[in-house]
Residue frames as qw, qx, qy, qz and C-alpha x, y, z in Angstrom:
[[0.000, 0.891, 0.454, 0.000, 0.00, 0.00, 0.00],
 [0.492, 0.218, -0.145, 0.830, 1.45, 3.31, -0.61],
 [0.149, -0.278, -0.475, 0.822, 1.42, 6.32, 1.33],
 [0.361, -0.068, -0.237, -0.899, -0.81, 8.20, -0.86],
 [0.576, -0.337, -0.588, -0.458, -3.44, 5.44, -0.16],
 [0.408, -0.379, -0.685, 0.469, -3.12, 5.23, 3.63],
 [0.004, 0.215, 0.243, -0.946, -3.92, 9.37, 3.72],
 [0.465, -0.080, -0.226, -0.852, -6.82, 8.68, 1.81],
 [0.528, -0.374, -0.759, 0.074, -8.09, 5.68, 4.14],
 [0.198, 0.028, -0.242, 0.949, -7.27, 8.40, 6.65],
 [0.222, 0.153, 0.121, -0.955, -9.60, 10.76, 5.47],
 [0.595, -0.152, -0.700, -0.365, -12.31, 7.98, 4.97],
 [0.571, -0.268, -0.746, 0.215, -12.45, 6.67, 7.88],
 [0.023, -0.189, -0.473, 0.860, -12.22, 10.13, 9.73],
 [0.360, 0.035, -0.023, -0.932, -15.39, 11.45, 7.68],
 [0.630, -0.407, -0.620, -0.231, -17.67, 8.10, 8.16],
 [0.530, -0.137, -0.661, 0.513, -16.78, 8.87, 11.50],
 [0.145, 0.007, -0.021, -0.989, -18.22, 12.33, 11.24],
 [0.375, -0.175, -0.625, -0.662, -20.84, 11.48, 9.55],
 [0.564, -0.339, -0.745, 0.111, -21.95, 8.70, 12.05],
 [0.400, -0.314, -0.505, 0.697, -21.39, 11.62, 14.96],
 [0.205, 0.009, -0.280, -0.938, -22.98, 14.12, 12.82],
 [0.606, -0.320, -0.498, -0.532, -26.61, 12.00, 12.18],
 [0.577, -0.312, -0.681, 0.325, -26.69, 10.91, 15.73],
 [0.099, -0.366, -0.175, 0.909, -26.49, 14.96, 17.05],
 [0.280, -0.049, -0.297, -0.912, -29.01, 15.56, 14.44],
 [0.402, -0.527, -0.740, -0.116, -31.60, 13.17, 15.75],
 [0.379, -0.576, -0.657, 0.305, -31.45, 14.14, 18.68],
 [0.057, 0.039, 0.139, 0.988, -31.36, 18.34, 17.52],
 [0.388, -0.581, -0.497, -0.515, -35.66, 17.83, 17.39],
 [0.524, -0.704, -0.479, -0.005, -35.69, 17.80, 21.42],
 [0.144, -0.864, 0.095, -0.472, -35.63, 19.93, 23.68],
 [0.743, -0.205, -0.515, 0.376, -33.05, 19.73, 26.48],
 [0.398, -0.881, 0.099, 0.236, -32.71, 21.66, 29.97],
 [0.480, 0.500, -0.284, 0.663, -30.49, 23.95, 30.11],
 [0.593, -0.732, -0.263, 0.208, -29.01, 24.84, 33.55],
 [0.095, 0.968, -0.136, 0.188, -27.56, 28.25, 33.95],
 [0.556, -0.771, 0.312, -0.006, -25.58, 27.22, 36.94],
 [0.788, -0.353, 0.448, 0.234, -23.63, 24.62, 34.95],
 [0.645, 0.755, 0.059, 0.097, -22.75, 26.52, 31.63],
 [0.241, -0.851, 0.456, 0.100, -19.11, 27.42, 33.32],
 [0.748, -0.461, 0.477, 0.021, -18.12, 24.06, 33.24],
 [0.800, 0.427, 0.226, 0.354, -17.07, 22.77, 29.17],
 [0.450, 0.781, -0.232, 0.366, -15.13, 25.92, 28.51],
 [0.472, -0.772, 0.397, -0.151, -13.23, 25.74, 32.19],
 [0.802, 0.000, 0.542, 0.252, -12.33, 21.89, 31.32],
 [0.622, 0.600, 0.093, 0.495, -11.18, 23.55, 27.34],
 [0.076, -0.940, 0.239, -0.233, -9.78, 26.50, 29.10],
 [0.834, -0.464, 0.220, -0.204, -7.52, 23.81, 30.97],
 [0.840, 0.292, 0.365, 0.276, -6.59, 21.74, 28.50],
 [0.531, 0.823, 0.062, 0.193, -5.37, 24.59, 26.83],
 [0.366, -0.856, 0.343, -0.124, -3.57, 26.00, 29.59],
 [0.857, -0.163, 0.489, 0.014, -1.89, 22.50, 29.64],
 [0.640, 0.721, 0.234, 0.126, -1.30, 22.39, 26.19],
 [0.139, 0.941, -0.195, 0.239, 0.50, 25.78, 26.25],
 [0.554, -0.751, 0.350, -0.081, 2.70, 24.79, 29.44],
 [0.670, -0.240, 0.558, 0.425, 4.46, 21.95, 27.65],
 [0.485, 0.073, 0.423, 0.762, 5.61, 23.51, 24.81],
 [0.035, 0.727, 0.212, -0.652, 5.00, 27.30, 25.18],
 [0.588, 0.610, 0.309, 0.432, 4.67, 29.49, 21.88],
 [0.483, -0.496, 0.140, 0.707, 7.12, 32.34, 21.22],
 [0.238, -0.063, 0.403, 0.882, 7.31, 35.51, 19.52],
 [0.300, 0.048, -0.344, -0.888, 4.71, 36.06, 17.09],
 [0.324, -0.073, -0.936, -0.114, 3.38, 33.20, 17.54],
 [0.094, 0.475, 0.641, -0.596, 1.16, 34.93, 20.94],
 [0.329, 0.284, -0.172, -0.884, -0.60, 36.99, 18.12],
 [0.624, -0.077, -0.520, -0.578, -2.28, 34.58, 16.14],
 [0.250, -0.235, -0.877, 0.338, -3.18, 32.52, 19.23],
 [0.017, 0.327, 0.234, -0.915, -4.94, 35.93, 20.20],
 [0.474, 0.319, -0.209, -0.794, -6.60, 36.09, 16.57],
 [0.319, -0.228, -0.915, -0.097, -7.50, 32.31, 16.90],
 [0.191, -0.384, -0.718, 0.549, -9.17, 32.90, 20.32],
 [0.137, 0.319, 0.222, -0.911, -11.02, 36.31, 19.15],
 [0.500, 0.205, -0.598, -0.592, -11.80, 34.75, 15.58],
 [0.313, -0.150, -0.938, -0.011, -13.77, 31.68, 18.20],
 [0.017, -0.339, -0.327, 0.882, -14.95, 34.50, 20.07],
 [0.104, 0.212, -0.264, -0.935, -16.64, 35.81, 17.48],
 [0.555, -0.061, -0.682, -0.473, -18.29, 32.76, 15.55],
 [0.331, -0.141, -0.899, 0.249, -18.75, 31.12, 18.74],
 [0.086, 0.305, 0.191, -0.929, -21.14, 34.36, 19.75],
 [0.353, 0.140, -0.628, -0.679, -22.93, 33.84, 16.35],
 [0.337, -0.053, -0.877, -0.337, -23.19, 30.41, 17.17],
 [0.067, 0.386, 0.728, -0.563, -24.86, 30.69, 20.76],
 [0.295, 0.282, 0.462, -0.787, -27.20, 32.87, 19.23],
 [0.398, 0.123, -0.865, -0.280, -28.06, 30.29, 16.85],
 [0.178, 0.010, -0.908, 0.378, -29.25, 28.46, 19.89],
 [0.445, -0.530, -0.322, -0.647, -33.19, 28.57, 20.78],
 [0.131, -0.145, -0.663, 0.722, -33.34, 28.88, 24.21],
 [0.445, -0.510, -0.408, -0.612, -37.50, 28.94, 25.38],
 [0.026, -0.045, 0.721, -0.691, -38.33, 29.38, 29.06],
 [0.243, -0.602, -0.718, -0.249, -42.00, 27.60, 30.24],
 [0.153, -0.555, -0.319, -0.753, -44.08, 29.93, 31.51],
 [0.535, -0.643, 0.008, -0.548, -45.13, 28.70, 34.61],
 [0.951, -0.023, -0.139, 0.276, -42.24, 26.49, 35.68],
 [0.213, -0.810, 0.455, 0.303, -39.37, 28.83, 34.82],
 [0.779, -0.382, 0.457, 0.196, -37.89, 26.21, 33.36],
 [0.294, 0.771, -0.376, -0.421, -35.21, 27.02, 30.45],
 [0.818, 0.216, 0.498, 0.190, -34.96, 24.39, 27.85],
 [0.035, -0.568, 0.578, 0.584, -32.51, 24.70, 24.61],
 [0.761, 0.246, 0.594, 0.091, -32.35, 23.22, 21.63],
 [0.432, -0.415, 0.446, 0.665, -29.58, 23.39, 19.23],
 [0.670, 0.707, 0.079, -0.212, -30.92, 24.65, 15.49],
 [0.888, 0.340, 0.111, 0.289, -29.35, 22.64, 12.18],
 [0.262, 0.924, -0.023, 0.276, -27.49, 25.85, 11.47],
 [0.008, -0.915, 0.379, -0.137, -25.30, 25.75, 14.11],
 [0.896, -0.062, 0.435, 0.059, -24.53, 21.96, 13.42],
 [0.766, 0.416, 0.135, 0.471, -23.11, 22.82, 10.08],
 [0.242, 0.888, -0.280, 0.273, -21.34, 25.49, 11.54],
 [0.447, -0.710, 0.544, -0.015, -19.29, 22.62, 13.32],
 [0.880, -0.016, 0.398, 0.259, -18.97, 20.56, 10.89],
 [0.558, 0.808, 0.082, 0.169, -17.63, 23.13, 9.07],
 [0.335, -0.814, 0.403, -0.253, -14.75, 23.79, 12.00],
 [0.799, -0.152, 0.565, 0.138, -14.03, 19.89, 12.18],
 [0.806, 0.511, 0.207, 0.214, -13.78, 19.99, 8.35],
 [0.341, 0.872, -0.168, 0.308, -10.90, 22.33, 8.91],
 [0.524, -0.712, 0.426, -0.194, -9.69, 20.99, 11.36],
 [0.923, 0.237, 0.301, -0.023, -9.25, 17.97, 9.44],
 [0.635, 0.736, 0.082, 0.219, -7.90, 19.73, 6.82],
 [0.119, 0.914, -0.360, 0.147, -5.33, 21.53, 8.40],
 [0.650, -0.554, 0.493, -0.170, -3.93, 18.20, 10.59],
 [0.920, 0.132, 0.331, 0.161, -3.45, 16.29, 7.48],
 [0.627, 0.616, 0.187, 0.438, -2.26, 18.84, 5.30],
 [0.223, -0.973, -0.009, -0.061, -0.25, 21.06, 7.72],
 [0.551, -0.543, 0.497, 0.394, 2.99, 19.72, 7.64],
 [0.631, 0.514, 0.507, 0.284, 2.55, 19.60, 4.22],
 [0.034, 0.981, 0.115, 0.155, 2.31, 23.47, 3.95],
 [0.507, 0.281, -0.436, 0.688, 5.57, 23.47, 6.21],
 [0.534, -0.672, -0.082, -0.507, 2.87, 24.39, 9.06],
 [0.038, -0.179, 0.850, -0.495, 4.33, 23.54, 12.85],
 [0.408, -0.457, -0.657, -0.440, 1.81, 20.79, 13.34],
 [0.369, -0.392, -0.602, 0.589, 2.09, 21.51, 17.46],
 [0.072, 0.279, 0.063, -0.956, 1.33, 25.48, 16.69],
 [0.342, -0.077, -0.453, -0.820, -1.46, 24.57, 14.80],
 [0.522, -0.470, -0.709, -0.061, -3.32, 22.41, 17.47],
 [0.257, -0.599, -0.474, 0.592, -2.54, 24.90, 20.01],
 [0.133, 0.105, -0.099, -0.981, -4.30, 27.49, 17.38],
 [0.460, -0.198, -0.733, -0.461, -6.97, 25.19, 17.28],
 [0.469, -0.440, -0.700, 0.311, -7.38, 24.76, 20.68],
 [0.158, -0.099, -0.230, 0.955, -7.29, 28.58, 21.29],
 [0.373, -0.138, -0.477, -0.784, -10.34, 28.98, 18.21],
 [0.490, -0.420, -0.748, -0.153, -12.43, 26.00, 20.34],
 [0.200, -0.401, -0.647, 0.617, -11.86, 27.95, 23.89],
 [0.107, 0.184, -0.207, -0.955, -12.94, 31.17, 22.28],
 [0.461, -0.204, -0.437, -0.745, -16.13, 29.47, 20.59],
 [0.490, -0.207, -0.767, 0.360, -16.69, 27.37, 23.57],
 [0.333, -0.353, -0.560, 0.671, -16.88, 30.05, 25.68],
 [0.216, 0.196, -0.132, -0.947, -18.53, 32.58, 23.91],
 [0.443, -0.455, -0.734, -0.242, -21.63, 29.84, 22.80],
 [0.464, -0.100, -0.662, 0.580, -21.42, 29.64, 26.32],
 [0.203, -0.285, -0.304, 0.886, -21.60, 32.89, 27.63],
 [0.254, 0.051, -0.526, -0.810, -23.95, 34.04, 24.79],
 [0.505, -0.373, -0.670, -0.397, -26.56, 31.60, 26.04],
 [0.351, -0.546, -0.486, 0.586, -26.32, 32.53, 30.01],
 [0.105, -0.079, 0.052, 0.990, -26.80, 35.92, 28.92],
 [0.448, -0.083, -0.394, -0.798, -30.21, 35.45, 26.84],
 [0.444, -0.435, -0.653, -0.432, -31.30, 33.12, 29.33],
 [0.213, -0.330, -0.547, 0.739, -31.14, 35.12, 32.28],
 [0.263, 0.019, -0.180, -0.948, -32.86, 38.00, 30.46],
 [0.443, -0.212, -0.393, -0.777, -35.24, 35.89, 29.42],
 [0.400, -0.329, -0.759, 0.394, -35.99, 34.16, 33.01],
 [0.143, -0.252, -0.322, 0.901, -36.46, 37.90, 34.19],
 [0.425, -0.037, -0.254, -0.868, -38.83, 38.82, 31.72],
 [0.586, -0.185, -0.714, -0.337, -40.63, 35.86, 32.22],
 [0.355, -0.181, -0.589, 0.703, -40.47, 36.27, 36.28],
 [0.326, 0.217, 0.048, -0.919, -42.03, 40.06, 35.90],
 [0.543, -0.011, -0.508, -0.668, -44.83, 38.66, 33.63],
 [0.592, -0.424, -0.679, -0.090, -46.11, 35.85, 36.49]]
């Protein structure tokens, strides 16, 4: 077998894997699911970690803190987008705040994995450090992580309050 055919088993096998992890998040994309306010801290702390980790064994240098920065602002950003993507409905006479993730901001991770993909196979290729390019990846997920995040504790406190005043 030659190399060229092991990088395209490679990238087979990673996208049936998608796929399979993709239609399995879309079933279940029709229900609603609680959302608890109190525990929206916790995925980006655990990525915020990891990163931290990450960073500690084999720091970046130079220039190298910029585009980490314009990874992390550019996950910021979309990851803002994506929360408000997110339907977030509070019952009426419960309180209780339920979510429920809309297609849209499903293909706006598989569209993040598909680069991500893309850059892990074909980054040393480019002459890309492939280490600097997972810890610019990992900067882009805390950023959208935490902005989703934050982006949906925002809109559903508001709307708890409004819904509070109104019973």
């Amino acid at each position: 077998m030659s190399p060229q055919t092991g990088t395209w088993i490679g990238y087979a096998i990673t996208a049936a894997v998608i796929a399979v992890v993709l239609l399995l998040r879309l079933r279940n994309m029709r229900r609603a699911r609680r959302l608890r306010l109190g525990t929206l801290w916790i995925v980006p702390a655990i990525v915020f970690a990891l990163t931290i980790a990450t960073l500690w064994n084999l720091p970046p240098h130079g220039v190298q803190f910029l585009w980490l920065a314009v990874a992390l602002a550019a996950g910021a950003a979309l990851g803002w987008r994506r929360g408000m993507l997110m339907r977030i409905t509070i019952d009426p006479e419960t309180h209780r705040i339920d979510q429920q993730a809309s297609p849209a901001a499903m293909l706006f991770i598989l569209v993040i994995l598909g680069l991500r993909q893309g850059l892990r196979y074909e980054g040393s290729a480019l002459g890309m450090d492939v280490a600097f390019v997972t810890d610019l990846l990992l900067a882009f997920a805390l950023g959208l992580i935490a902005a989703t995040r934050a982006e949906m504790f925002i809109r559903a406190r508001r709307l708890l309050a409004m819904a509070r005043a109104d019973a």
